[in-house]
C-alpha positions in Angstrom: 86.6 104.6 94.6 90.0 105.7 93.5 90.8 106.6 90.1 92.7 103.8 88.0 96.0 105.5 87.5 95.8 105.7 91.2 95.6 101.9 91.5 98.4 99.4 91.6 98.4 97.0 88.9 99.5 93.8 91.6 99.4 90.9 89.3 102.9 92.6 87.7 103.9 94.4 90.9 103.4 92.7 93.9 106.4 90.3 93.7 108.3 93.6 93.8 106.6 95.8 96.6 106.8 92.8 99.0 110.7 92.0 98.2 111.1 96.3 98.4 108.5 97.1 101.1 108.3 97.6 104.6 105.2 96.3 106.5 103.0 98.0 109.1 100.0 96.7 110.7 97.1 97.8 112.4 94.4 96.3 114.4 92.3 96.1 111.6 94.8 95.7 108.2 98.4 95.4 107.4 100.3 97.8 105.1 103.0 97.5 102.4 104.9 100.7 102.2 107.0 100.7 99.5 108.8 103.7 97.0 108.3 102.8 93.2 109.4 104.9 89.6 106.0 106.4 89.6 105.3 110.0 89.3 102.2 109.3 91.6 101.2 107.6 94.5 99.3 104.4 94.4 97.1 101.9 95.9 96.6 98.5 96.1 94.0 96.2 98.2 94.0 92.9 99.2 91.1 91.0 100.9 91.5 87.5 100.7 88.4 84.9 100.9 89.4 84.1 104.7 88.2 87.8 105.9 84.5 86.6 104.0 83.7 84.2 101.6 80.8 86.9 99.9 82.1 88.7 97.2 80.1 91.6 98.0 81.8 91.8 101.8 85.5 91.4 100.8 84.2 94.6 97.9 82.7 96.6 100.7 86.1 96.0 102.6 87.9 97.1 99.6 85.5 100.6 98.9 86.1 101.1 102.8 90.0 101.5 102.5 89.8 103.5 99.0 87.2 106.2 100.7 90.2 106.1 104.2 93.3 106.1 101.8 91.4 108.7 99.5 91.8 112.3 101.3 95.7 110.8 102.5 96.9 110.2 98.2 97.5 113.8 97.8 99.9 114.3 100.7 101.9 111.5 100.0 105.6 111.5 98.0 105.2 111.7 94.6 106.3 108.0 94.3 105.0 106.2 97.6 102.9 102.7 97.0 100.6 101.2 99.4 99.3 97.7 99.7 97.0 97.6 102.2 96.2 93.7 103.5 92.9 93.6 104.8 92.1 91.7 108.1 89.3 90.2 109.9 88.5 93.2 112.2 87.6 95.4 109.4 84.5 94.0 108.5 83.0 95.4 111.8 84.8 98.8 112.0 83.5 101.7 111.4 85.0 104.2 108.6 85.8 106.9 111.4 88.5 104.1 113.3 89.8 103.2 109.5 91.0 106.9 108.8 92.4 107.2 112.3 94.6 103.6 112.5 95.1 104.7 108.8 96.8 108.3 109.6 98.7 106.7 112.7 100.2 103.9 110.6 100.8 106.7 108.0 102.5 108.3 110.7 104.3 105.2 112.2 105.7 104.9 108.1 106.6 108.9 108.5 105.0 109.5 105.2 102.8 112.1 106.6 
């Protein structure tokens, strides 16, 4: 799981990123690209009760992205935020196809 200075405080910051951002998607999530005052980058995930209505799914969804976004953080711009928007494909993919449509969207957002 990612640190909590790593993580995106959305309830303040969302309104923002979305207004500022630039969306890419994926087959299975969407992501909010977005370039804040940080001197880090960040992360934010979203899994809303239509992907599951089990807590413990849309969670296992949400540890799935940290440990794909986790290696990519350090590589990043000092100031890069990411909202990633989870969708109903995820649930069945495995971590290996995460990381990989992760580091081509990454690409696709020439932030890598």
């Amino acid at each position: 799981m990612l640190s909590r200075k790593k993580l995106i405080p959305l309830k303040q910051e969302f309104s923002r990123i979305r207004k500022t951002g630039k969306q890419y998607d994926s087959p299975s999530f969407g992501l909010l690209v977005s370039f804040g005052s940080k001197s880090e980058s960040q992360a934010a995930f979203i899994v809303s009760k239509k992907i599951d209505k089990r807590s413990v799914v849309r969670h296992q969804v949400k540890r799935k992205l940290a440990d794909a976004i986790s290696p990519f953080l350090p590589r990043l711009g000092k100031n890069v935020e990411l909202v990633f928007l989870a969708k109903q494909k995820i649930i069945e993919a495995p971590p290996e196809q995460i990381k990989s449509e992760l580091e081509t969207v990454l690409n696709r957002a020439r932030l890598l």
